[in-house]
TIGUSE-563927 format. One record per residue (C-alpha): residue in one letter; x, y, z. Coordinates in steps of 0.001 Angstrom, whole numbers, padded with zeros to 6 digits, always signed. Example, Ala and Ser with C-alpha at 12.3 -4.5 7.8 and 13.67 -1.06 7.14 Angstrom:
BEGIN
A+012300-004500+007800/S+013670-001060+007140/
This chain:
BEGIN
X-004200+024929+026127/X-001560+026773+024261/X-002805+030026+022551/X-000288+029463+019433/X+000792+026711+018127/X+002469+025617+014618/X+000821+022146+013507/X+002313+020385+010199/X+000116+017341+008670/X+001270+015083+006746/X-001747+012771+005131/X-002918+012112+001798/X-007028+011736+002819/X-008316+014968+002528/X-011206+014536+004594/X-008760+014003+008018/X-006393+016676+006421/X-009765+018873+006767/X-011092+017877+009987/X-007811+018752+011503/X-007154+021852+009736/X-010782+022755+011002/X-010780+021554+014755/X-007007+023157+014954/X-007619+026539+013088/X-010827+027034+015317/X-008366+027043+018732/X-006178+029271+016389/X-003607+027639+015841/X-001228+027329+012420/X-001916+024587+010381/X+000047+023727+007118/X-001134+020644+005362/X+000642+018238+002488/X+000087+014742+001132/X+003367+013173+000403/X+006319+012498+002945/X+008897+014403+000777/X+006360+017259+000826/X+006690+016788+004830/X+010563+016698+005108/X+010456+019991+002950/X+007982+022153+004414/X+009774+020652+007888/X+012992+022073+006746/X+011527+025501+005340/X+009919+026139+009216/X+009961+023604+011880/X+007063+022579+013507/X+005523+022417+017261/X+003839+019070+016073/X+003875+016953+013016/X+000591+014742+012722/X+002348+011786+010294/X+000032+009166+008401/X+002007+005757+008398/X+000892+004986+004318/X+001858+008046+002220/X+001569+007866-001349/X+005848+008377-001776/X+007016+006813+000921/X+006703+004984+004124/X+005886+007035+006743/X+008002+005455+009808/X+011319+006039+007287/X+009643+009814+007519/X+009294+009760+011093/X+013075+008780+011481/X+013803+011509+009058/X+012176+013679+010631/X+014107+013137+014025/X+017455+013025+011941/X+016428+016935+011071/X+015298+017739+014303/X+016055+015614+017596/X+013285+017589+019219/X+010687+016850+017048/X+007313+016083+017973/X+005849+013491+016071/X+002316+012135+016326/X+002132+008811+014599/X-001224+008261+012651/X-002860+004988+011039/X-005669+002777+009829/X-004094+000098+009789/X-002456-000411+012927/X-000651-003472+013848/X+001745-004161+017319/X+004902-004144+014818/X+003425-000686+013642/X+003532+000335+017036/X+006575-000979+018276/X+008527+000756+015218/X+006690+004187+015846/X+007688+003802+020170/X+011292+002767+019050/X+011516+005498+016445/X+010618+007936+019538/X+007205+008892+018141/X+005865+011407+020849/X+002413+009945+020364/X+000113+007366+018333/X-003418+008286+017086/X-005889+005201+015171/X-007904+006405+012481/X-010831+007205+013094/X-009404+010128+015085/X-010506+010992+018353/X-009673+015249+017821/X-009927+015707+021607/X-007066+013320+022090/X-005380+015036+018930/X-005649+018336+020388/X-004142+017258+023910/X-001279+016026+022043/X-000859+019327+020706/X-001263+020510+024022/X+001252+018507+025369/X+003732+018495+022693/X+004029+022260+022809/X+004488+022482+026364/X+007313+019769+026432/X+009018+021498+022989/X+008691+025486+024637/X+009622+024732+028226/X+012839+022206+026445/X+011594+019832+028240/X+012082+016224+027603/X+009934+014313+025521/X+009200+011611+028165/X+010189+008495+026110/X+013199+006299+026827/X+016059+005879+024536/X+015747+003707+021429/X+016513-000039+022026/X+017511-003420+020362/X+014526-004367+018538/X+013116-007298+020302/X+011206-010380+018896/X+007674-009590+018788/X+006602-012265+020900/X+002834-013942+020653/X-000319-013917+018138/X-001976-010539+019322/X-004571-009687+016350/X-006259-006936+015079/X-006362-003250+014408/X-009106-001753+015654/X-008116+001376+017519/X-009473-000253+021282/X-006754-002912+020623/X-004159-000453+018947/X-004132+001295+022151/X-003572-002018+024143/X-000191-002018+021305/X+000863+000955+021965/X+000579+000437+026021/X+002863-002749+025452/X+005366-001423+023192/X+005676+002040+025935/X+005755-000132+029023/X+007817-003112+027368/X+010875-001230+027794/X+010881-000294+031332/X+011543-002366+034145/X+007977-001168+036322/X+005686-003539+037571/X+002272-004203+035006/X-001159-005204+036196/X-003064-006429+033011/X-006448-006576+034097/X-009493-007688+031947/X-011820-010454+031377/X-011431-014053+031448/X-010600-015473+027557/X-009284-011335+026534/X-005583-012292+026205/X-003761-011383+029136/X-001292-014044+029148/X-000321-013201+025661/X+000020-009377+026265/X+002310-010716+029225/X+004415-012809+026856/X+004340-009811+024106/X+005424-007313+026885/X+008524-009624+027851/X+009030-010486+024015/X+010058-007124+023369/X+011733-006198+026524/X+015398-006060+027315/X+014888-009178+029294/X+013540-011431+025898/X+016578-013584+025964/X+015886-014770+029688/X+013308-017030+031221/X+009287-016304+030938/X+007781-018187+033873/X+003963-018202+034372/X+002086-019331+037330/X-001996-019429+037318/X-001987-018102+041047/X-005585-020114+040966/X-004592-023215+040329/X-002137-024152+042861/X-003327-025739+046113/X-003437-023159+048721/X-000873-024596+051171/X+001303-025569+048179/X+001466-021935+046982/X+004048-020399+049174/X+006693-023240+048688/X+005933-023486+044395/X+006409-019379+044411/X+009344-019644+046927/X+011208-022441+047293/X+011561-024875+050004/X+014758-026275+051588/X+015466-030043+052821/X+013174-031095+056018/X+010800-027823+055992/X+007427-030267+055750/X+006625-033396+055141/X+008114-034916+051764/X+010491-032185+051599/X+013154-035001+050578/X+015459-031975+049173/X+016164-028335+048290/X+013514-027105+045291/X+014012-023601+044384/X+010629-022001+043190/X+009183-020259+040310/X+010997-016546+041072/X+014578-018763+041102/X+013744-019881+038067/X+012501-016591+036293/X+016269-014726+037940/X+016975-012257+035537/X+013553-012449+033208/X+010006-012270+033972/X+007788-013828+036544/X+003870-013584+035138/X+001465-014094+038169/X-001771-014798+036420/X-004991-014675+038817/X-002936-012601+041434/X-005981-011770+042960/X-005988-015284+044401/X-002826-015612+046329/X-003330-016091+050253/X-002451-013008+053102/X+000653-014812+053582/X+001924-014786+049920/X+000670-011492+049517/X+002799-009950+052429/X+006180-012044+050749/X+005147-011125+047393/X+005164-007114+048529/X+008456-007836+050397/X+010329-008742+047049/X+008570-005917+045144/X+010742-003788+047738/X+013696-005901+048298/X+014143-007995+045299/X+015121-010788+048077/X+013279-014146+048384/X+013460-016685+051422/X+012579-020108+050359/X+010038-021917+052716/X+012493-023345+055644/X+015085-021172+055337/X+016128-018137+057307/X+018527-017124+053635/X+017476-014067+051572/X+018111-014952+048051/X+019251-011610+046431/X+017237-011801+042608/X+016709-009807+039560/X+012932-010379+038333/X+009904-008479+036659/X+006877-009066+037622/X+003789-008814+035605/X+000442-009770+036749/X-002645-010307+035752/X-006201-010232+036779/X-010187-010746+035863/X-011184-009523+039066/X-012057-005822+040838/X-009057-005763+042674/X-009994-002470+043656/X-012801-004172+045056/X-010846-006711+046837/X-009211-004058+048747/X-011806-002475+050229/X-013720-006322+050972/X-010028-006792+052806/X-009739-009481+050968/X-006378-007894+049213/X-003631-005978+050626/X-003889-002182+049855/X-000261-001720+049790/X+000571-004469+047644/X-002364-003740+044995/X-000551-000450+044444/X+003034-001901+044015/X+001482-003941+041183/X-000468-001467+039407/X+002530+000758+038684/X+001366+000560+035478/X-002181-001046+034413/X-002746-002428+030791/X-006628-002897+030021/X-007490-005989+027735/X-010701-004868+026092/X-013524-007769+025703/X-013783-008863+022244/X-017778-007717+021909/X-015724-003977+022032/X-013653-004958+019117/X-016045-006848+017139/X-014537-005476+013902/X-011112-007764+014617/X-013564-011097+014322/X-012108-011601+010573/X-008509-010961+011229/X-008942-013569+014305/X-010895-016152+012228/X-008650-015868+009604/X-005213-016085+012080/X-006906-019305+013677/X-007682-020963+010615/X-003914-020261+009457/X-002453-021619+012622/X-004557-025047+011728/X-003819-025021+008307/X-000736-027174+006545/X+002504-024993+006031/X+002024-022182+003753/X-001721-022765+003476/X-004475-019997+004602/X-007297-022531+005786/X-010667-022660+004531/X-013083-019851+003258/X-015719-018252+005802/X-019160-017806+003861/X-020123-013954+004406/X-023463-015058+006139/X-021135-017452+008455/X-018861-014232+008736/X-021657-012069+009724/X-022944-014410+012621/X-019869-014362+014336/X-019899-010781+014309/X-023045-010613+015733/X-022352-012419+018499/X-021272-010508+021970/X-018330-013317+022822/X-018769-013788+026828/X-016072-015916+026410/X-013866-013559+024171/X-010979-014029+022150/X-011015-017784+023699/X-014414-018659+023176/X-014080-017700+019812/X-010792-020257+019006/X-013032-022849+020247/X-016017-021924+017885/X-013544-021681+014794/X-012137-025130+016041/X-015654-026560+015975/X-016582-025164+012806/X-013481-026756+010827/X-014343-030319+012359/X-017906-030166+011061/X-017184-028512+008313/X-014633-031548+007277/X-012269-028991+006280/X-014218-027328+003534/X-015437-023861+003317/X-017551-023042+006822/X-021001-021904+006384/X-023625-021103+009121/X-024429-024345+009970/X-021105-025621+010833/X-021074-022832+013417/X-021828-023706+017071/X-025367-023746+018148/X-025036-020651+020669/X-023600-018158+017667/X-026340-019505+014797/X-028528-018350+017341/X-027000-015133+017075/X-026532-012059+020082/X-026681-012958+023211/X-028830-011416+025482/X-026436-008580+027546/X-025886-009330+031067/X-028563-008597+033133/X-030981-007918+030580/X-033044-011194+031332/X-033852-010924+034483/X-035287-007696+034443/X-038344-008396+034285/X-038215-010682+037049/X-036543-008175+039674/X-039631-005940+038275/X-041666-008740+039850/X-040090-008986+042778/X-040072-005174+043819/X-043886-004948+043048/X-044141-008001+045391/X-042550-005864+047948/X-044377-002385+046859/X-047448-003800+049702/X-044709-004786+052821/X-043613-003402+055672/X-040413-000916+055102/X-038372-003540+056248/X-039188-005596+053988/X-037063-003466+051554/X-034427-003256+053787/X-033965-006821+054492/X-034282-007910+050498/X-030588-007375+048612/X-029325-009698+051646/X-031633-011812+051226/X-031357-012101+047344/X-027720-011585+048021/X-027942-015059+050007/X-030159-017037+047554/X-027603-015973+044972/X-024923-017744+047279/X-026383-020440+047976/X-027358-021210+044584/X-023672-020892+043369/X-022804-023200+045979/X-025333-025613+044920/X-024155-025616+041209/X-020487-025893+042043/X-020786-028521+043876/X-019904-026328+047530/X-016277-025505+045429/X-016092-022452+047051/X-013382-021187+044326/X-015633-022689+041481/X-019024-020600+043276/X-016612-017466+043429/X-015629-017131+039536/X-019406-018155+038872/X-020541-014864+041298/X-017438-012447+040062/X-016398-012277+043622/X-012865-012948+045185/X-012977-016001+047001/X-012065-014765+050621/X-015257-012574+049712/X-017521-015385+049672/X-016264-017478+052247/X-016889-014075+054645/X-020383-014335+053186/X-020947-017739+054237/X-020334-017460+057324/X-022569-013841+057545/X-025166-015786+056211/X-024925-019521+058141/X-024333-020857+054408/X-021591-023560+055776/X-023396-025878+057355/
């Protein structure tokens, strides 16, 4: 942590302009505060600053025209973008307009005094500031909502990592969004003018996988009538999204890694590299982590595509973007120019109570069943669906507490290895069960257990579950 440093903000809300002058001043550090953007430019201009915290909505002017201004005086300025009400264009003109760093109100202060920290070191050892050069702006591609500072920071991971050419793994739960962070990464890439192409790694057969990613030529298996190239052809020179990449077979895995090297492809049949120019994003709901050590993914591989690793945050973490979705999903069903019908605040304040297992997704649906009841008109409570009049769900886990309390005092009176023999044993009713309710789809009893499939089938066999 530097001992001195020279801190300008520029913010009309006295109580941040305090907390900052307080946390900063207390490290001793220079502070010098004012409320307009003018007032910014000037004191800027009277003595430059190691770090300029820079509200976005100043009472004289906007404050990403400031922050440009404020690179105009100063190429090496440090400028730490501040707002409450973020949005992913917000971000995207901040990244483009070389911002050295973004802050959401409320404001974390340890994360505003490691910027400091790191935006004096880069400014006093001339170093650069880390960020590529400005770019085209690109379309902003996609209907990502909200501005709650979990899902600003998913903004301002997509508008950073948009403009490289690294490999992303977007990992997070099913119904969060990935997809659409995929297409909003791509939408404001370099590449936005050329193909998006997105395979659901799950749902293709498993021996059709190889030939749909690769290719086949004439005659390599039955019904190969002629030359098909696959998916990574058809994404040359844009992006190739592999959602559920978790589920591709060894085989896939190892020609998947050799492209992430090589950039060559051989369609199935064919002994010709096809020389390509592709970014790959993928995307996950799984522990890949996990999967490596199970050896049910390839180590090497896992760390080619988590170059860079976007987290999707589950909507119960970013409960206060409920309105902003409601709202956007009644608007996208509504006639041209029209905003869709009212949400009653008791309606409003049900499906903010609920936790969402199914996220962003699961809500759609719920605001799609609410305007069919409703007939259109305003939605109250009861046009809601059953599960979210009922109101929070229980967390995970939380149920059957009291019946694993049960179970160990059942065990309290056995023999020691009685304890030693019971998580497999629970382990294999769990199985089983699964198994049972999907119907022996293995993939289906996987997703239902949160395990990778080539997980469970080892535990079928450990356990004599396949007969």
């Amino acid at each position: 942590m530097p001992e001195h440093a020279d801190i300008l903000v520029v913010d009309d809300e006295e109580a941040i302009c305090y907390a900052f002058r307080r946390c900063f001043e207390a490290r001793g550090w220079r502070v010098r505060v004012v409320g307009t953007g003018q007032g910014g430019l000037e004191a800027y201009r009277d003595r430059p600053a190691d770090v300029v915290f820079l509200d976005v909505r100043l009472p004289d002017a906007d404050g990403l025209a400031v922050l440009r201004d404020l690179r105009g005086l100063d190429p090496d300025c440090r400028v730490v973008v501040i707002t409450a009400h973020g949005s992913l264009e917000t971000v995207r003109q901040a990244v483009e307009g070389e911002a050295f760093e973004y802050l959401a109100k409320p404001i974390d202060l340890d994360r505003a005094v490691g910027a400091v920290t790191e935006a004096v070191q880069a400014r006093r050892v001339g170093a650069g500031d880390g960020h590529a050069p400005p770019v085209a702006p690109a379309a902003v591609g996609g209907d990502i909502v909200g501005a709650s500072p979990v899902i600003q920071e998913v903004y301002k991971h997509i508008s950073r990592v948009a403009r490289s050419e690294s490999t992303v793994l977007i990992q997070g739960e099913t119904g969060t969004g990935k997809e659409l962070v995929a297409r909003t990464i791509h939408a404001q890439s370099p590449r936005a003018n050329r193909p998006f192409v997105a395979v659901n790694c799950a749902a293709l057969p498993e021996p059709l996988v190889e030939g749909e990613l690769f290719g086949h030529v004439r005659g390599a298996f039955t019904g190969a009538d002629a030359d098909k190239p696959g998916r990574f052809e058809a994404a040359d020179g844009g992006t190739l999204f592999l959602d559920e990449v978790g589920e591709l077979p060894p085989a896939v895995q190892v020609k998947l890694l050799r492209f992430l090297d090589d950039q060559v492809v051989e369609r199935l049949g064919s002994v010709t590299s096809i020389r390509l120019n592709v970014r790959i994003l993928a995307a996950t709901n799984r522990d890949l982590a996990g999967a490596v050590a199970a050896g049910a993914f390839r180590q090497d591989l896992f760390y080619r595509l988590a170059v860079i690793q976007v987290e999707v945050p589950p909507l119960r973490d970013r409960l206060a973007d409920v309105p902003a979705l409601v709202s956007h999903f009644l608007t996208t069903r509504a006639p041209a120019g029209g905003a869709g019908p009212a949400v009653s605040r008791d309606a409003m304040a049900r499906l903010q109570a609920y936790d969402w297992p199914g996220n962003v997704r699961e809500l759609r649906n719920a605001v799609e069943h609410a305007l069919v009841v409703s007939g259109g008109g305003p939605i109250l409570p009861s046009h809601l669906p059953e599960r979210v009049r009922r109101g929070p769900t229980a967390a995970p886990g939380q149920g059957a507490e009291a019946v694993l309390d049960r179970y160990v005092d059942a065990l309290a009176g056995e023999e020691p290895e009685a304890f030693r023999s019971a998580p497999a044993a629970l382990e294999r009713r769990l199985i089983a069960r699964a198994l049972t309710e999907a119907g022996g789809n293995q993939s289906a009893a996987a997703e239902r257990l949160g395990i990778h499939r080539n997980t469970l089938r080892a535990k079928i066999r450990e356990y004599g579950l396949g007969a």
